[in-house]
N, C-alpha and C positions, 0 to 999 in steps of 0.2 A: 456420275456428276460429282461433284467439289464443293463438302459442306458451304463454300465460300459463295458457292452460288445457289443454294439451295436457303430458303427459310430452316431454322432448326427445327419447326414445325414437317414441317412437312413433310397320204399320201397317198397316199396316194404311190402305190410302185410305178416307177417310170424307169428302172433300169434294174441290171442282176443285182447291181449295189447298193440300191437302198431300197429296203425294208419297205414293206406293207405297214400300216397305221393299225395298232391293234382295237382291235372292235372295241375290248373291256379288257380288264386286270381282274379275274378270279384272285376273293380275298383268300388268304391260305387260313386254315383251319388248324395246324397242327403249330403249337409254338415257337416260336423264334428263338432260338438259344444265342446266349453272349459269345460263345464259340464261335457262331457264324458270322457275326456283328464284328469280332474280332480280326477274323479271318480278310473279310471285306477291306477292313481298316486296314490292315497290312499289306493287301496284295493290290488294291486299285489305286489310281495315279488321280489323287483329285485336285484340279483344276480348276481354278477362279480367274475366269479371264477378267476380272474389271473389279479393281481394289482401290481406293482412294488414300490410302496412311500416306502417301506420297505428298499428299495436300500439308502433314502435318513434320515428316520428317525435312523438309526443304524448311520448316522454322526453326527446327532442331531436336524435333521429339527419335529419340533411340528407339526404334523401334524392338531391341532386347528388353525395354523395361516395361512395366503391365501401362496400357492404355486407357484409360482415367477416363477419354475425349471418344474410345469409339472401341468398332469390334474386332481390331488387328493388334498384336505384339506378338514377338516369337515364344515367350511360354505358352499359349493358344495353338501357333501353329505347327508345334514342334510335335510330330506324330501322327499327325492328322491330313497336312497340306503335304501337294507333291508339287505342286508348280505355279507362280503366281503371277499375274500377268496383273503389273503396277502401273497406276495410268498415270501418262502422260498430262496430266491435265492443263489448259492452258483457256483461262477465261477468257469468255467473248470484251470484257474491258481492255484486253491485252491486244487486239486487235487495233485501236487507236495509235496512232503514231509507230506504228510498225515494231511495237515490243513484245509480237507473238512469240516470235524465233527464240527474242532472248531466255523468255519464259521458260518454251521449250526445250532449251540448252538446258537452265535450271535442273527441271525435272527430271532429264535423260542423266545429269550431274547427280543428284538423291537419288536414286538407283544405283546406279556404279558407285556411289564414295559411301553415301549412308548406311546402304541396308548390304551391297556385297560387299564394298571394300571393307570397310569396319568390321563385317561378321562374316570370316571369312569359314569359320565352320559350319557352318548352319545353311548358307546359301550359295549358291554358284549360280552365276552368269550365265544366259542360256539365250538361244536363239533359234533352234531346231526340236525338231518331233525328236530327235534320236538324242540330244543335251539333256530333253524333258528326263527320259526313261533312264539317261546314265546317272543324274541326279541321282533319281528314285533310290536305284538299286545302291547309291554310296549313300543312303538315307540323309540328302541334304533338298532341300527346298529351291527346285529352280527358279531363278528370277527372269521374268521375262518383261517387255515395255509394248503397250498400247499406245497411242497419242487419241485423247479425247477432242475433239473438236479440230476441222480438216483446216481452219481459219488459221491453224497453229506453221501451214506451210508457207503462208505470204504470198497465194499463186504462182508458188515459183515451183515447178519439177527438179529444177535442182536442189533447194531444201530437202525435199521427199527423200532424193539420192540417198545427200547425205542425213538425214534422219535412221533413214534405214542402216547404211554405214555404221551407226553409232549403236545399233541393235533393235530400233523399234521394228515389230514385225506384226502390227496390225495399225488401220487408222480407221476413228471414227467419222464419218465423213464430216458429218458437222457437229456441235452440240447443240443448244436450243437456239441458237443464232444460225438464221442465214446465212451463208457467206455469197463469195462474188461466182462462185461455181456450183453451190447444192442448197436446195432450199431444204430447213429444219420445220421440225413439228412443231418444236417450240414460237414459232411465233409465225405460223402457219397460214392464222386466222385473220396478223396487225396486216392491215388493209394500206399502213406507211410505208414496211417493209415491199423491196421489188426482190418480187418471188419469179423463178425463172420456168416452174414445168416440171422441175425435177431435176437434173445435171444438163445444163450449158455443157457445150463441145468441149471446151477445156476439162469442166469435170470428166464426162468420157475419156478424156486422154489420162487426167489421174490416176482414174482405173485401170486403163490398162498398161498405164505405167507401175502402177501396183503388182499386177499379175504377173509382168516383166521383173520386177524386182524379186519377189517372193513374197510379197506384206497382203496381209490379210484385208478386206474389203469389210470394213465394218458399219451395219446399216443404223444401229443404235441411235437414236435420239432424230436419225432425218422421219423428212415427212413423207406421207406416202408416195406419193408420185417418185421420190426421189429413190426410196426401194425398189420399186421397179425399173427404172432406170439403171441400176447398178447392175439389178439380176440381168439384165437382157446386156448392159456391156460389157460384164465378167467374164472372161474364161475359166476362172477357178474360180471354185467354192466359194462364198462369202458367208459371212456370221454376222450373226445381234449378237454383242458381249455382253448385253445386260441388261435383256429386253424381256417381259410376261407375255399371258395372253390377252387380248383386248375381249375373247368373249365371257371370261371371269370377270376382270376389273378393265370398264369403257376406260378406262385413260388414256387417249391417243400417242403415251411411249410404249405403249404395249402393243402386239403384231395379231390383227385377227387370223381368224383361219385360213382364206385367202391368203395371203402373205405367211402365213407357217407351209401352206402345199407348195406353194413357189418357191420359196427358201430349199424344201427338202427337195423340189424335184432337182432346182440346181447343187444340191450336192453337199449345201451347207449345214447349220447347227446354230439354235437360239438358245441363250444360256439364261436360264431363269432369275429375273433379278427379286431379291428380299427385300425392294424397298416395300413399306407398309400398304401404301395408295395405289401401288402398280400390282399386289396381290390377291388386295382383298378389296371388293365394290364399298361393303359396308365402312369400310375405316376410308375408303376416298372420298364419299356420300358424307360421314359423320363430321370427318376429320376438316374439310374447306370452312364452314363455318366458325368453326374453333379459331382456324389461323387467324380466322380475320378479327375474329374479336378480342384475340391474345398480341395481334400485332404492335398494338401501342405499348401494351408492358412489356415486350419484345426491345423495344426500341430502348425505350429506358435503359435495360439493361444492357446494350451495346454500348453507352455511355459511362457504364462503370469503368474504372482505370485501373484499381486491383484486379489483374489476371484470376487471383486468388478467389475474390470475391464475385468474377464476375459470372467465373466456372462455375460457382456455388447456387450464383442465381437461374444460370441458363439450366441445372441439373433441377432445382427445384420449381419450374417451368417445365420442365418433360415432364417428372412425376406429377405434376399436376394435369398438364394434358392426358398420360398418360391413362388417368384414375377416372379424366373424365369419357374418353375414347379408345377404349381396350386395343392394343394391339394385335394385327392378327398371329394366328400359330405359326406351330411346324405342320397340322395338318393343311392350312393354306398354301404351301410348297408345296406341298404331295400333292395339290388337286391342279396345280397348274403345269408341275410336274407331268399328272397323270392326262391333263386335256393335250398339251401341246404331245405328248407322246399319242394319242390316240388319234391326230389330226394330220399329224409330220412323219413318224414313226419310230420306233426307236431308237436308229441312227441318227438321229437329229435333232437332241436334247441334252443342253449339256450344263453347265451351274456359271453364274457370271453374279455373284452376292451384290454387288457396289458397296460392300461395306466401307464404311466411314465416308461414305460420299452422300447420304440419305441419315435423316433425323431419326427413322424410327424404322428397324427390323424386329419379327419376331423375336420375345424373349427367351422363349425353346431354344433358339436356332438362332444367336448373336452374336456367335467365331465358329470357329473351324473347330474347336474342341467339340462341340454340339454336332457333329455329322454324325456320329456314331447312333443317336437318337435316331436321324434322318435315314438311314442305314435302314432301323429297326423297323421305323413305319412303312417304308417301300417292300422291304420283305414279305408284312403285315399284307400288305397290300396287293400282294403276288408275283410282283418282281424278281425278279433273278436272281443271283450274285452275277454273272454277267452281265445283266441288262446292268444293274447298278453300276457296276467296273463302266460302262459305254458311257451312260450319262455322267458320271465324274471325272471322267476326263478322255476315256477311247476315241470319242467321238471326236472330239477336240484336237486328238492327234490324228485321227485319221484327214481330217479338213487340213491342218497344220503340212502331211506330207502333201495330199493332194496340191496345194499352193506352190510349195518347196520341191515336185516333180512338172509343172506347169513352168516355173520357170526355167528351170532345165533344161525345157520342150522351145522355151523362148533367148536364151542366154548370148545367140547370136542376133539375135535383133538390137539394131541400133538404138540407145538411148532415146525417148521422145524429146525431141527438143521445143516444142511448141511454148507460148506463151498468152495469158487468157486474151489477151491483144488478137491473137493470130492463129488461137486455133478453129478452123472450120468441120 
């Protein structure tokens, strides 16, 4: 999600391919050395499918220089990241008058000109599982495109096309808004909104004009009936880019177990998000109150017209939220880490931060320079150096070819042509 629309507050084996759900993690006994920590660091390909600085560089922030506003710049990710999948973001306001597309032109425009074009050493263009790994190995940072919110295609299948054409290779179906084809979580409950069951027959044809194309089926932010609905009309794998567990923290963007066993038997990967409220119960419990009672001094300070000064006020309003509402850790990653791994199984856990798209992540754990920590406590914790390699990004590529061999399988089928008019 897109600070802009957030408050600043705020298996089961079913095949040879995937993995048994491990009972428990035997904590390991004998120390962790920085060698291994290092080694890790080097050789795994880590993966952020759902990054927000996109919201920040389309104003004109460089993303070369240190980020003041959140937890992305390339001195942070230089060493540490192998591939980044920048979202698309295109708010549910943008949907009026039909200025989603433009939006989303925008943002597919700040990825190509902002952050590759401009830094052509540091990042390259990517589109494929095999782009990811050729990155890696010329130690540059692949740039890849998500689009957040499915309201961003105008119910047209040819936008999709050409979105994808332009390199987006995954979509979330919706954001906290409804649309005319997927009902979202986010307003799941407004009794105004017409909610449809989960995907309308056009949404079905999205999907598997998705699968046809090669772009990833992303469940993030829809509401439940609407995951189900994708799992039964995917042919490929689908992913949460940046989804917890809901039996850690109830927050209904987060996936219970149920939907982690169906996620993994279909073949996909939920990627753990750092926001604060979706990690930990206590700071979701603590933290609703606070917003509400902070919201008027909130408001004020959007009223400031010094940038300068307004910056100063919003940071001294965290620090005070902060002091009053502890953030959670880096050990509340590990344990949701550890549940959705014990539920899904180890093929089907993978990392999706939302950094700078959420007001508040673990202080442990707020850029990509801090995984080496995360590194240490999964070790701690009995993890593999391979399990870790899977969950920071294996997994993610192995989803990534399955999509990219799926379409392959589909390449002579004709285009869908339907229209939400006309699809039955």
């Amino acid at each position: 999600m897109s600070p802009s629309a957030r408050s600043v507050l705020s298996a089961i084996a079913v095949t040879l391919t995937i993995a048994s759900p491990l009972m428990a993690q035997t904590p390991r006994t004998k120390p962790v050395t920085q060698a291994e920590v290092d080694k890790i660091t080097r050789e795994a390909i880590l993966i952020d499918t759902h990054d927000d600085v996109t919201s920040q560089t389309v104003e004109g922030y460089d993303i070369a220089t240190p980020n003041k506003r959140g937890q992305t710049d390339l001195p942070r990710m230089k060493g540490f990241l192998g591939a980044e999948f920048f979202a698309v973001f295109v708010d549910a306001s943008y949907d009026k008058d039909h200025h989603s597309a433009n939006r989303t032109l925008e943002m597919i425009d700040t990825v190509r000109t902002d952050v590759v074009l401009k830094h052509p050493n540091d990042f390259v263009f990517s589109t494929t599982a095999a782009d990811i790994e050729r990155a890696h190995k010329e130690k540059k940072i692949a740039a890849l495109m998500g689009i957040e919110g499915g309201h961003a295609i105008e119910d047209s299948l040819r936008l999709l096309r050409d979105y994808y054409a332009l390199g987006i290779r995954y979509m979330t179906l919706t954001h906290f808004n409804t649309n005319n084809w997927a009902d979202a979580q986010g307003d799941i409950t407004n009794e105004s909104v017409k909610h449809h069951g989960g995907l309308t027959p056009f949404g079905v044809d999205v999907v598997h004009e998705m699968n046809r194309l090669g772009m990833m089926v992303d469940i993030s932010h829809t509401a439940d009936d609407t995951f189900y609905a994708a799992i039964k009309a995917s042919s490929a794998p689908i992913i949460a880019s940046h989804s917890s567990c809901r039996a850690i923290s109830s927050n209904t963007r987060n996936m219970t177990d149920d939907m982690i066993v169906a996620l993994a038997k279909n073949g996909g990967t939920m990627q753990i998000n750092f926001d604060c409220g979706y990690l930990s119960q206590r700071y979701d419990d603590e933290s609703k109150p606070l917003q509400t009672a902070m919201r008027a001094q909130y408001g004020e300070i959007m009223k400031i017209q010094d940038p300068a000064a307004k910056e100063a006020a919003i940071e001294k309003m965290r620090a005070e939220f902060a002091s009053k509402v502890p953030p959670p850790t880096l050990q509340d990653v590990v344990a949701q880490i550890d549940h959705a791994v014990k539920i899904g199984g180890i093929d089907h856990v993978g990392i999706g931060t939302d950094f700078d798209g959420v007001a508040c992540v673990p202080s442990d754990l707020d850029s990509y320079n801090k995984f080496p920590a995360l590194t240490r406590a999964l070790l701690e914790k009995g993890y593999s150096a391979e399990d870790i390699k899977k969950i920071y990004g294996g997994n993610l590529l192995r989803v990534m070819r399955a999509v990219e061999k799926r379409a392959e399988e589909l390449k002579n089928e004709a285009p869908i042509e339907t229209t939400i008019a006309t699809a039955k």
